[in-house]
C-alpha positions in Angstrom: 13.2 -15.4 24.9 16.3 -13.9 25.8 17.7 -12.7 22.5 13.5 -11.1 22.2 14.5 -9.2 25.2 17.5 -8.1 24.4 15.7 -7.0 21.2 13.1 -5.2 22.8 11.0 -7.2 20.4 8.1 -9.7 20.9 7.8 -13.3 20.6 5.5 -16.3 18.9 5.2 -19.2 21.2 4.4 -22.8 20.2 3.1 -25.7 22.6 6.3 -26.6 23.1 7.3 -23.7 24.7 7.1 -21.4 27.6 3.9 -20.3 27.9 2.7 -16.8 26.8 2.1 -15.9 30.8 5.6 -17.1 31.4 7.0 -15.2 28.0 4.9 -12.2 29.7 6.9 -12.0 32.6 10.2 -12.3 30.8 9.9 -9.6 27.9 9.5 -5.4 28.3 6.2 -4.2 28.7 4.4 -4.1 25.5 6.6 -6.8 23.7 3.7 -8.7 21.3 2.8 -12.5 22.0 1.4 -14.8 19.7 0.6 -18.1 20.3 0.3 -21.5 17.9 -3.0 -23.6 18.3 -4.0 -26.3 16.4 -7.6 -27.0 17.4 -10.7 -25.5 18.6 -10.3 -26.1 22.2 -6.8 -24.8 22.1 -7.4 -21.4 20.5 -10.1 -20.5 22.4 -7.9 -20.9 25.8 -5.2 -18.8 24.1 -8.1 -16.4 22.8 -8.8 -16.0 26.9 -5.3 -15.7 28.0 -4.7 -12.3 28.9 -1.0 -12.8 28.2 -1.5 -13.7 24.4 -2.0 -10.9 21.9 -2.7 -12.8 18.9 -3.5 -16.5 17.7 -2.4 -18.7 15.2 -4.3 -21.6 13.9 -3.1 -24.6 11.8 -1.9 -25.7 9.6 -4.8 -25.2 7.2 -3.1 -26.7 4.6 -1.2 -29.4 4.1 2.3 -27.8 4.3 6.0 -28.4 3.7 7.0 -26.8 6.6 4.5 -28.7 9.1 5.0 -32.0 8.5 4.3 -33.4 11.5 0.4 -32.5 11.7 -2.0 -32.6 9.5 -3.7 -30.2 7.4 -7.1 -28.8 9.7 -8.8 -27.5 6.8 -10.6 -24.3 5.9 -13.8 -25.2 8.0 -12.2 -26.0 11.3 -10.2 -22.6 10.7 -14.1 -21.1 10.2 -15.0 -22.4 13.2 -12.3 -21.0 15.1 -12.8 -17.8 13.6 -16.3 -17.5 14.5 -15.2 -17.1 18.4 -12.3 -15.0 17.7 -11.6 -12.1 21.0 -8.5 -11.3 19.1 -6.5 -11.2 15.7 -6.3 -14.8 14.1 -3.7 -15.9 11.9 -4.1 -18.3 9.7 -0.8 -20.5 9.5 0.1 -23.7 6.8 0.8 -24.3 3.3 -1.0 -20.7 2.3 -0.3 -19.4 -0.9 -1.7 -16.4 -3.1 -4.4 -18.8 -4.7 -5.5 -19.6 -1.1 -5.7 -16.1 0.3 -9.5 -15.2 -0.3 -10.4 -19.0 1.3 -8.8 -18.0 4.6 -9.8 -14.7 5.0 -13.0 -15.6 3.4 -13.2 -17.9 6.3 -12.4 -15.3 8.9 -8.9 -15.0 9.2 -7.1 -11.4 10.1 -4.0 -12.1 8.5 -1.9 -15.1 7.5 1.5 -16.4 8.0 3.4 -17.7 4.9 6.8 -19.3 4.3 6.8 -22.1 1.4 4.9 -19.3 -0.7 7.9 -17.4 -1.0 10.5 -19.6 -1.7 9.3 -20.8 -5.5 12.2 -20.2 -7.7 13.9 -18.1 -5.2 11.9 -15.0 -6.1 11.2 -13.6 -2.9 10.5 -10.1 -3.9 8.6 -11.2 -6.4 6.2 -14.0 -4.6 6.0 -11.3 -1.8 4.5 -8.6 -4.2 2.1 -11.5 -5.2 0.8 -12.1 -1.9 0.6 -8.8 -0.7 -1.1 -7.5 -3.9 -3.9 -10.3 -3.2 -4.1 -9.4 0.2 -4.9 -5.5 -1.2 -7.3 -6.1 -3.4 -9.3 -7.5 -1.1 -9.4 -3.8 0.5 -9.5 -1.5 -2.0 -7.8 1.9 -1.0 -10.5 4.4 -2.6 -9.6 6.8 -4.8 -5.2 7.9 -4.8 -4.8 11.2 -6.3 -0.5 11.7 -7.0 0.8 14.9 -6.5 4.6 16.3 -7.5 6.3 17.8 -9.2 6.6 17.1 -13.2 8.9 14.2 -14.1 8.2 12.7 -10.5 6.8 9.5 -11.6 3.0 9.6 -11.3 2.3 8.0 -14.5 4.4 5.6 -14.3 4.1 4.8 -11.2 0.4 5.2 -10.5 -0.1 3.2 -13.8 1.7 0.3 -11.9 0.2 0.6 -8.8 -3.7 0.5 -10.1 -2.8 -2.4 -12.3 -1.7 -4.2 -8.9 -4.3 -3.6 -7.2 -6.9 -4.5 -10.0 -8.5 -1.1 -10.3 -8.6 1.9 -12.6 -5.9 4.1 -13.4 -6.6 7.6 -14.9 -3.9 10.2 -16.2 -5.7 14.1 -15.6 -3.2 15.1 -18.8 -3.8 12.2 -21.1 -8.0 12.3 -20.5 -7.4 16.4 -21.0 -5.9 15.8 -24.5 -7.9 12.7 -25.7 -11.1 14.7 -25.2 -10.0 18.1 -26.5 -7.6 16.3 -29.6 -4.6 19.0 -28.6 -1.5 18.4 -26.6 -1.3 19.9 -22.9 1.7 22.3 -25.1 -0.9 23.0 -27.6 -3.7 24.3 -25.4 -1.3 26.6 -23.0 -0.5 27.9 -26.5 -3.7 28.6 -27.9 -5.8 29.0 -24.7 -3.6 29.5 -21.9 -2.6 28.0 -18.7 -5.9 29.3 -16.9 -8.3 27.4 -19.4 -6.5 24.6 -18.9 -6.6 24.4 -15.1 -10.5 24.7 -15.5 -10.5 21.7 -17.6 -8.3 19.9 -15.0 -10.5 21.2 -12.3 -13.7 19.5 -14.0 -11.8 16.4 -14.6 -10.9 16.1 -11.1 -14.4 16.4 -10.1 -15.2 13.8 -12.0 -12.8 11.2 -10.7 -15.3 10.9 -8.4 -17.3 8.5 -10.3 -14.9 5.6 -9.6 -15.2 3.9 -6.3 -11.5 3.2 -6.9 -9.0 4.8 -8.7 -5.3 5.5 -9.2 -5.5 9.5 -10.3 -2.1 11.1 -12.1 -2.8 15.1 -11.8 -1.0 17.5 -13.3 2.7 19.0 -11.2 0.4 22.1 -10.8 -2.9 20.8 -9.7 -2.0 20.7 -6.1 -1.4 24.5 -5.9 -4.9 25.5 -6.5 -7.0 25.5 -3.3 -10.0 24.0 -4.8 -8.3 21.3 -6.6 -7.0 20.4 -3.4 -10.0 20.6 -1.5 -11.5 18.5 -4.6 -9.1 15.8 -3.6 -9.3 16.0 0.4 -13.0 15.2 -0.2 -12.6 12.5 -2.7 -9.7 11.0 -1.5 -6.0 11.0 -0.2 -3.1 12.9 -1.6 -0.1 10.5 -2.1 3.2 13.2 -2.4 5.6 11.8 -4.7 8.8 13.7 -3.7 11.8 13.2 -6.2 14.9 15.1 -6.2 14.9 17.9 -8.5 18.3 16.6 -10.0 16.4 13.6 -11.0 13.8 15.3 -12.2 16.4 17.3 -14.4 17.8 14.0 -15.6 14.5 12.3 -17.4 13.2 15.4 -18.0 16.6 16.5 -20.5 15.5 17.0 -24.2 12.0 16.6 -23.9 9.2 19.6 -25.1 6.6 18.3 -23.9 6.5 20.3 -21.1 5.1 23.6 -21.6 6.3 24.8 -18.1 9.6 23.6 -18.3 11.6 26.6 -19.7 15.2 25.7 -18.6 16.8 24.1 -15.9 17.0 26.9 -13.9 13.3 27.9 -14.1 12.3 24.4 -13.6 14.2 24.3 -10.2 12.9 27.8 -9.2 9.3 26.5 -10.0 9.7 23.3 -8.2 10.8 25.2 -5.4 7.9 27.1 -5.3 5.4 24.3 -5.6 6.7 22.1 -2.9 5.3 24.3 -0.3 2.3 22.9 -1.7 2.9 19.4 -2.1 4.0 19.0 1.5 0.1 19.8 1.8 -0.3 16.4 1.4 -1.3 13.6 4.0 0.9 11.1 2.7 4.7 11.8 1.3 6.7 8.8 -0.3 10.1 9.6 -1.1 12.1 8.5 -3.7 15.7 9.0 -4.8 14.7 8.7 -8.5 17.4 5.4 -9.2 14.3 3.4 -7.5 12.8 1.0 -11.0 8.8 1.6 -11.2 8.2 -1.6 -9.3 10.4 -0.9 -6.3 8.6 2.6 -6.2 5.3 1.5 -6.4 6.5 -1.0 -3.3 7.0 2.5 -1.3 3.7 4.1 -2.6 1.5 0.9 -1.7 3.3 0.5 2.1 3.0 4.2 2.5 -1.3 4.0 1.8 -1.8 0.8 3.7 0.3 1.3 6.8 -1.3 4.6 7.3 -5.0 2.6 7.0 -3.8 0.0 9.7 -2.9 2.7 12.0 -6.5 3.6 11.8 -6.2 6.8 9.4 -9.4 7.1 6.9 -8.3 7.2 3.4 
C-alpha cells in the first residue's frame, strides 16, 4: 500500500488484506482498486462496495499459481457474471485456448500469468493472447496511410493475418485487375486515371465487414478518397522517417513517383500535411521488425476503442 502511494498507482487486494475501504483511504484520489473473490457471495459484496473498482473471480482453472484453492469452474464464473455492477476479471490457469470460455461466460477481461511463461517466450505468448482477445472484437475496416516505403503492406499484411480477417493491397488489386504494373499505367494512362481506379477500389472496400486496407502514399491527399475512408473506417498514419524510407526504397523502380532522393523527400514533405489528417498516427523509427510494428499499430486501434472512440 505504501510503495502504491508513493507510486500514485492503484492496488489489487486479496482476502488477506486490508480491505478495499481501508486501501481507499490510504491511496490518492482516483488510485484503481481491485479486489480477489472466490465465490458467489463474496463477489457480489465486493460488487457493492463502493470502494472496489473492479472484481476478480477464481481461480477458474485449475492453476499453477493458486494452489491452494480449487479450480471454481466456468459455470460458477457465469453465475457470477450474471450480477456483475462492475468490470469482472476472470483470474486462474487461463490460457489462449480458454479465452472465448470465459468471456463467453461473461467475463470483461482476464488475468494471466502461467500463460506467459511456456518456454520463456513472453513476447510471443503475449501476442497470442492478446490476438485471441482481438478477434473476438473485430476493429472494422483499417485503411493505412503514408508515405511510400512506410510499411503498409507489410505491416497491414501482418496485422489482418492476426486478427483473422482480410487484408487487401489498393496497388496489388489495381494491377491484378488491369494486368499492368502501377509504373506501367502512369506511363500509358497517367497518374489521374489511375487515382480514379484507386478511388473505385476504395469504394469498394466497403464490402468487407472487416478489413486491413494498404492504399496507395498518395491516396490520402485527395479529399474524396479521404472522405471515402472517414465513412468507411479509420485512418491508421504510419509515420516513418524519410531517411528510412530512403534506405528500403534504394535501387528499386518500382516506384513511378520516386524520381530521386531529393524529389522523394520534397514529395513526402508535401504529403505529410495530409497524412497528419488522420485520426490515428503510429510512429515508427523504421529499425522496428514487422511484428514489433504491427504491436504499435494494433495498441494504437484498440486503446483508442477502449477510451470509447468509434472506429
Amino acid at each position: 500500500m505504501d510503495v502504491a502511494r508513493l507510486a500514485g498507482t492503484g492496488v489489487h487486494v486479496g482476502d488477506e488484506d486490508l480491505p478495499a475501504s481501508v486501501a481507499r483511504s490510504l491511496l490518492l484520489p482516483g488510485a484503481p482498486i481491485g479486489v480477489s473473490t472466490h465465490d458467489a457471495g463474496a463477489a457480489r459484496s465486493a460488487f457493492s462496495d463502493p470502494a472496489c473498482d473492479y472484481v476478480a473471480f477464481g481461480p477458474v482453472f485449475e492453476s499453477p499459481t493458486k494452489t491452494g484453492r480449487a479450480a471454481r469452474g466456468v459455470e460458477a464464473l457465469a453465475l457470477v457474471a450474471r450480477d456483475r455492477t462492475k468490470p469482472l476479471v476472470a483470474v486462474g490457469g487461463i490460457t489462449p485456448e480458454r479465452l472465448d470460455a470465459v468471456f463467453d461466460a461473461g467475463a470483461d477481461s482476464a488475468a494471466v500469468v502461467g500463460a506467459l511463461a511456456p518456454e520463456a517466450h513472453l513476447e510471443e505468448n503475449a501476442r497470442r493472447l492478446l490476438d485471441r482477445a482481438r478477434r473476438r472484437d473485430p476493429p472494422g475496416r483499417i485503411f493505412l496511410v503514408g508515405f511510400m516505403g512506410t510499411g503498409k503492406t507489410a505491416v497491414g499484411r501482418r496485422v489482418a493475418d492476426r486478427l483473422g480477417i482480410p487484408f487487401v493491397d489498393l496497388d496489388t488489386e489495381i494491377e491484378r485487375t488491369s494486368g499492368l504494373t502501377v509504373r506501367a499505367i502512369f506511363e500509358t494512362s497517367g497518374e489521374a486515371a489511375f487515382r480514379e481506379r484507386e478511388a473505385a477500389f476504395l469504394e469498394g472496400t466497403g464490402a468487407l465487414p472487416n478489413a486491413v486496407v494498404s492504399t496507395g502514399g498518395g491516396s490520402y491527399v485527395s479529399e474524396s478518397n479521404r472522405r471515402t475512408i472517414a465513412a468507411l473506417g479509420t485512418a491508421v498514419h504510419l509515420d516513418v522517417p524519410f531517411d528510412a524510407v530512403r534506405r528500403r526504397l534504394a535501387g528499386k523502380t518500382d516506384r513511378p513517383l520516386f524520381v530521386n532522393d531529393a524529389q522523394a523527400a520534397a514529395l513526402s514533405a508535401e504529403r505529410e500535411t495530409f497524412y497528419r489528417m488522420a485520426p490515428v498516427r503510429v510512429s515508427l523509427t523504421g529499425t522496428e521488425s514487422i511484428e514489433e510494428s504491427a504491436d504499435k499499430l494494433l495498441s494504437a486501434v484498440y486503446d483508442r476503442r477502449e477510451l470509447g472512440v468509434s472506429l
